[in-house]
TIMIKE-812543 format. One line per field, with one value per atom (N, C-alpha, C): residue number from 1; residue in one letter; atom name; y, z, x. Coordinates in Angstrom, 2 decimals. Atoms other than C-alpha are relative to their C-alpha. Example, Ala and Ser with C-alpha at 12.3 -4.5 7.8 and 13.67 -1.06 7.14 Angstrom:
BEGIN
n c(1,1,1,2,2,2);
res c(A,A,A,S,S,S);
atom c(N,CA,C,N,CA,C);
y c(-1.19,-4.50,1.20,-1.19,-1.06,1.09);
z c(0.00,7.80,0.00,-0.06,7.14,0.73);
x c(0.89,12.30,0.90,-0.82,13.67,-0.77);
END
This chain:
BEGIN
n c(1,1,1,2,2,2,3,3,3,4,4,4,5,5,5,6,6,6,7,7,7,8,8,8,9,9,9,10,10,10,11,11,11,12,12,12,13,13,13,14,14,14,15,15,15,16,16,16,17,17,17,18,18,18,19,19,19,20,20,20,21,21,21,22,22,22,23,23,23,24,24,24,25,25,25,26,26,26,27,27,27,28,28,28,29,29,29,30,30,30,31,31,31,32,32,32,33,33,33,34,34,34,35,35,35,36,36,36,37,37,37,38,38,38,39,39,39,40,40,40,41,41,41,42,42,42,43,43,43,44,44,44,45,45,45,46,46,46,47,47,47,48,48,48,49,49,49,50,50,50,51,51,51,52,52,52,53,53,53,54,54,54,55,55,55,56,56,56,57,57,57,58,58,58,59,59,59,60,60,60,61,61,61,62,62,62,63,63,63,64,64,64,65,65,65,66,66,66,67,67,67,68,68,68,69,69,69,70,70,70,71,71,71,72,72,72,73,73,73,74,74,74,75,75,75,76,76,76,77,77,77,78,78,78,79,79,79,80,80,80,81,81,81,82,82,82,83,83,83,84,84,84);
res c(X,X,X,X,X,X,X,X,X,X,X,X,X,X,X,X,X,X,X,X,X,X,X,X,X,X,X,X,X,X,X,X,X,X,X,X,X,X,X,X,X,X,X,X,X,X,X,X,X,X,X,X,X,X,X,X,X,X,X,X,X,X,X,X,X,X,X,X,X,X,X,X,X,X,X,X,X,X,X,X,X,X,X,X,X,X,X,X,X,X,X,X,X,X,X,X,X,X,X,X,X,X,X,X,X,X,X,X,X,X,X,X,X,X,X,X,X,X,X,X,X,X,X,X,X,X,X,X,X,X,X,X,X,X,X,X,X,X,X,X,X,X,X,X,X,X,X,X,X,X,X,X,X,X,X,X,X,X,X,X,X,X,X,X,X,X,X,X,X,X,X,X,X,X,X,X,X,X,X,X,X,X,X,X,X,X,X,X,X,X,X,X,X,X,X,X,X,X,X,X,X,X,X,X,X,X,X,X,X,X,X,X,X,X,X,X,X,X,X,X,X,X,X,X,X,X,X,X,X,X,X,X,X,X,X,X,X,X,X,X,X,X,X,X,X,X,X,X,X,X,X,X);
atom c(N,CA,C,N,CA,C,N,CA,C,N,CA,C,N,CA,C,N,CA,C,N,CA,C,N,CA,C,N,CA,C,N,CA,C,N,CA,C,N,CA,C,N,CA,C,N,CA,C,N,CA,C,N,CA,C,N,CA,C,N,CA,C,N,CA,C,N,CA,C,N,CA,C,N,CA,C,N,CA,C,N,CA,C,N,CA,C,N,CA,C,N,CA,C,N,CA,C,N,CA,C,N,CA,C,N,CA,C,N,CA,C,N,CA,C,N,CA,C,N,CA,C,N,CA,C,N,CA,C,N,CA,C,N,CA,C,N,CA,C,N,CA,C,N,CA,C,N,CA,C,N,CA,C,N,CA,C,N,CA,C,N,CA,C,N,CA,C,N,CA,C,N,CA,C,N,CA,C,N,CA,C,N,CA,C,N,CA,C,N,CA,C,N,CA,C,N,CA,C,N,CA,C,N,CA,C,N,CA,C,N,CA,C,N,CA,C,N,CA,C,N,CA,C,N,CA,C,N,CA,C,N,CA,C,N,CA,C,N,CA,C,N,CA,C,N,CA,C,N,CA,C,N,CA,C,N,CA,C,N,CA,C,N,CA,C,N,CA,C,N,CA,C,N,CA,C,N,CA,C,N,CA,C,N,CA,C,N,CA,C,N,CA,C);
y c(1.37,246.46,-0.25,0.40,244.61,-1.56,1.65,241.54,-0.79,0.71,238.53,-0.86,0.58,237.25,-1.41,0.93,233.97,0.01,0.43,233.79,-0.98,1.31,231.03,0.35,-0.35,231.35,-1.15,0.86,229.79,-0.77,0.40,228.87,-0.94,1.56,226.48,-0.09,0.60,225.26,1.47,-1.17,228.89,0.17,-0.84,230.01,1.25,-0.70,233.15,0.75,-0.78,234.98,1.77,-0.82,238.50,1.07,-0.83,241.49,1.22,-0.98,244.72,0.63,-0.49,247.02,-0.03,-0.06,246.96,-1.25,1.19,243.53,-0.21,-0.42,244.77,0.62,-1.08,247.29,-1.42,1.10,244.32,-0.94,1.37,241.29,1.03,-1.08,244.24,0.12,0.06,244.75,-1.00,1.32,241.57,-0.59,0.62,240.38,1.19,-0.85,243.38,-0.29,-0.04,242.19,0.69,-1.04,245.05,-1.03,-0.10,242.86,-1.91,1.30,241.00,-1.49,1.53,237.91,-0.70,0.77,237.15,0.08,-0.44,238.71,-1.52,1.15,235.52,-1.22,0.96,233.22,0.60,-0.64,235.82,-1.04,-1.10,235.83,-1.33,0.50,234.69,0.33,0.37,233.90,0.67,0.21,234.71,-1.13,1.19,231.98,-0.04,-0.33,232.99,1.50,-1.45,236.29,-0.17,0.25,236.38,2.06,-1.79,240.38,-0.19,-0.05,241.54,1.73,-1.08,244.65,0.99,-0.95,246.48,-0.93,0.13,246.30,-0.92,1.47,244.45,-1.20,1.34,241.87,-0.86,1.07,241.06,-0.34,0.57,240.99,-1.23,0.85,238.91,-1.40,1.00,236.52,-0.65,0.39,236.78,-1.25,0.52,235.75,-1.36,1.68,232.37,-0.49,0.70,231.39,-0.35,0.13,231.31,-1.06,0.77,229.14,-1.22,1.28,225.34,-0.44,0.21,224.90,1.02,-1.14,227.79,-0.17,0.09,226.77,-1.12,0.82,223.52,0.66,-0.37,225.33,0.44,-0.92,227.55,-1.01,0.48,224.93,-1.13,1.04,222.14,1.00,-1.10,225.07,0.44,-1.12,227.58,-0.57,0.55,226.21,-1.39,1.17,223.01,-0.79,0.26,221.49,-1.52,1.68,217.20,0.34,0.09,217.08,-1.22,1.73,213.52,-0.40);
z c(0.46,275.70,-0.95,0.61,273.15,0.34,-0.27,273.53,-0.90,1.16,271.15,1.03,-0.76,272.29,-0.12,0.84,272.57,1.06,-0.43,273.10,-0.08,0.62,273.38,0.32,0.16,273.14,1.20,-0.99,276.03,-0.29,0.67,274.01,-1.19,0.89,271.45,0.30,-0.06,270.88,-1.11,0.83,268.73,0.58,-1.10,269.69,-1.24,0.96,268.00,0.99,-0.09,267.90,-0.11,0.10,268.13,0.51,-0.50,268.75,0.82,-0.46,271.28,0.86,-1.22,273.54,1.30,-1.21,276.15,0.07,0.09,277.02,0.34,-0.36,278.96,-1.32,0.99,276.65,-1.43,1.37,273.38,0.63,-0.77,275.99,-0.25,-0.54,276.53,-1.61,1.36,272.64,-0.40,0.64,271.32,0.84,-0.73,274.06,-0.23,0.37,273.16,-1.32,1.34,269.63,-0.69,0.76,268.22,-1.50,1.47,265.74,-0.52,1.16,262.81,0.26,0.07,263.25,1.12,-1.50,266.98,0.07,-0.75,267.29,0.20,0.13,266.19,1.24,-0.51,269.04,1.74,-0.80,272.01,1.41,-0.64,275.42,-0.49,0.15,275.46,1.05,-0.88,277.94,-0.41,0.31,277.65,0.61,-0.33,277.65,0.33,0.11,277.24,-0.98,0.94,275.98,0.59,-0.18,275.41,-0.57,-0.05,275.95,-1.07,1.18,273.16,0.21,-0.18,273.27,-1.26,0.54,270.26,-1.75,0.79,267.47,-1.04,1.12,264.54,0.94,-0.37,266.77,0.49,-0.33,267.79,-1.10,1.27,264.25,-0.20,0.59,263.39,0.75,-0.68,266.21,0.12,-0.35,265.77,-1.19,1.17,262.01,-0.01,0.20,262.96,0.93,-0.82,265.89,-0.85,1.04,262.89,-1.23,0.51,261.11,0.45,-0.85,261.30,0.96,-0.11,262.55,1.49,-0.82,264.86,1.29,-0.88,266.31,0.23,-0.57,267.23,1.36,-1.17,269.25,1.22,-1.06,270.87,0.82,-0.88,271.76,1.02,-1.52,273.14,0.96,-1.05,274.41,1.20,-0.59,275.46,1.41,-0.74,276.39,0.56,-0.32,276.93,-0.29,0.25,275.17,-0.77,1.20,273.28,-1.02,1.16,270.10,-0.28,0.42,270.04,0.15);
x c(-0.02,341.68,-1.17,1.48,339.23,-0.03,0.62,337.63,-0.38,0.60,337.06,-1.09,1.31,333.43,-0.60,0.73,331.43,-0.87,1.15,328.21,-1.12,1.06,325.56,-1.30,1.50,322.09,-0.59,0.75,319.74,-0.94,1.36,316.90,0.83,-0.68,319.46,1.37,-1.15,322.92,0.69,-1.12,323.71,1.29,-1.16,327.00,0.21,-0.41,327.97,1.32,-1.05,331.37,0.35,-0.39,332.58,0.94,-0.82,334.47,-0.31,0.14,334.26,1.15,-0.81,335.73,-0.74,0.85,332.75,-0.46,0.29,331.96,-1.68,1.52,328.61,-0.91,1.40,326.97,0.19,-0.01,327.76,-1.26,0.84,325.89,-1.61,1.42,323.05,-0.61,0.50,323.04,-0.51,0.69,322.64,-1.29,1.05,320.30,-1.35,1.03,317.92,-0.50,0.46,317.84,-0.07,0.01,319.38,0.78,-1.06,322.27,-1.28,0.93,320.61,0.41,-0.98,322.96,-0.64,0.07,321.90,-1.73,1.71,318.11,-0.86,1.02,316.22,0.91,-0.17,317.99,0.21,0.50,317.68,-0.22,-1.07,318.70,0.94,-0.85,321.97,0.75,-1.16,325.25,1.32,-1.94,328.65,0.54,-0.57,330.51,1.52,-1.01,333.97,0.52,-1.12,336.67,1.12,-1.23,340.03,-0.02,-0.90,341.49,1.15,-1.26,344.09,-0.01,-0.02,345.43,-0.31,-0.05,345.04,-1.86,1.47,341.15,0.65,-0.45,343.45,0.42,-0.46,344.44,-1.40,1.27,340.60,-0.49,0.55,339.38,0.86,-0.60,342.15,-0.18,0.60,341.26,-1.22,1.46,337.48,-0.06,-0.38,338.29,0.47,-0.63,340.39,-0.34,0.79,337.91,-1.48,1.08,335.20,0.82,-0.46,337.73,-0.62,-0.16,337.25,1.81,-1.53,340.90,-0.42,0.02,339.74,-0.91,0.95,336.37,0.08,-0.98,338.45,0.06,-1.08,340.76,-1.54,0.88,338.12,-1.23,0.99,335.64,0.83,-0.85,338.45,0.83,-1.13,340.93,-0.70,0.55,338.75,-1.02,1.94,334.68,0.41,-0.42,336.53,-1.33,1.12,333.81,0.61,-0.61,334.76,-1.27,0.23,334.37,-1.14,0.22,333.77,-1.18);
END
């Protein structure tokens, strides 16, 4: 399986998105401050993943949860988070 990721940062309101097949060793990466995108907002949560079975179907999901139309869905759907 792969996983489309969201993570939030403890120290602000970051959330960042992504993709893996290991849901552990990715949380372990980013929280070490290995990926450029995440280092500067350090540790961080998982918040939510949605499983897909095959690597084009997580890009293609990571891709339209980084949409506006997308990070909609994912924060009322998903994080169940109001907009309003």
């Amino acid at each position: 399986m792969w996983y489309v990721y969201v993570l939030r940062s403890k120290r602000s309101s970051f959330m960042y998105i992504g993709h893996t097949r290991d849901l552990e060793k990715r949380l372990v990466h980013h929280n070490e401050g290995l990926n450029q995108s995440t280092k500067h907002h350090i540790p961080f949560d998982l918040e939510a993943y949605v499983a897909v079975k095959t690597e084009a179907q997580a890009i293609q999901l990571e891709k339209y949860f980084k949409t506006g139309s997308g990070k909609s869905v994912l924060k009322r759907r998903i994080l169940m988070i109001d907009e309003d």
